[in-house]
N, C-alpha and C positions, 0 to 999 in steps of 0.2 A: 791378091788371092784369086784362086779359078773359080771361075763361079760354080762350079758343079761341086765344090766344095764350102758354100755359103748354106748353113744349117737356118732352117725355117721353123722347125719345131723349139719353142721355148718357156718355161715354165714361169710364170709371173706369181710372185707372191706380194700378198697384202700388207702393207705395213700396218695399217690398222687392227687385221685377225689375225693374220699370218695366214691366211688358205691359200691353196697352188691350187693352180690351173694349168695345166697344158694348151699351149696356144700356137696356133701358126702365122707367123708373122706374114702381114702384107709385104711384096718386095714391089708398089708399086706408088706406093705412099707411108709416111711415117703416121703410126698412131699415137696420138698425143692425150687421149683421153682413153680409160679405161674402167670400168666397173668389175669391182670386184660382183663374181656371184654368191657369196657367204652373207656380205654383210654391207653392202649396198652401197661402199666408197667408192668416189670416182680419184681414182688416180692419175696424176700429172707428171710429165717430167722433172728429177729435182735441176734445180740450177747445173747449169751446166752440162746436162745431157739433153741428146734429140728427142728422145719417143718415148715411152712407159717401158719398152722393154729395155733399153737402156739402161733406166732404174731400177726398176725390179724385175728385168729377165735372167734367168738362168744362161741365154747367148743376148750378145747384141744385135741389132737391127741388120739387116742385108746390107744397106750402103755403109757401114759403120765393118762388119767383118771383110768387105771389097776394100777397106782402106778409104772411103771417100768420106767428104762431112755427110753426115745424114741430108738426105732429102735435100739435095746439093747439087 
């Protein structure tokens, strides 16, 4: 994919409340831990995926939409 076409903006939702966030992903590091700001959970990658937005983003990660392994 082009990079000019790798979306940053992504919305994370809590599996514990359900609250969304709009967020903008780092393209320079994968984030692996996340706090919900509702309800004070910190979110992990599930098995099998790189970063929190992975799992709970509305897009996936930058190196993950360029086709590479995350943070790879």
């Amino acid at each position: 994919m082009d990079k000019t076409n790798i979306k940053l903006q992504s919305t994370i939702t809590c599996p514990e409340c359900g609250h969304k966030a709009e967020e903008i992903m780092p393209t320079d590091a994968c984030q692996w831990f996340y706090e919900c700001r509702s309800c004070g959970a910190i979110l992990k990658p599930q098995p099998g995926d790189c970063c929190v937005y992975c799992s709970y983003g509305t897009v996936a990660c930058p190196p993950i939409q360029e086709g590479d392994s995350c943070c790879g």
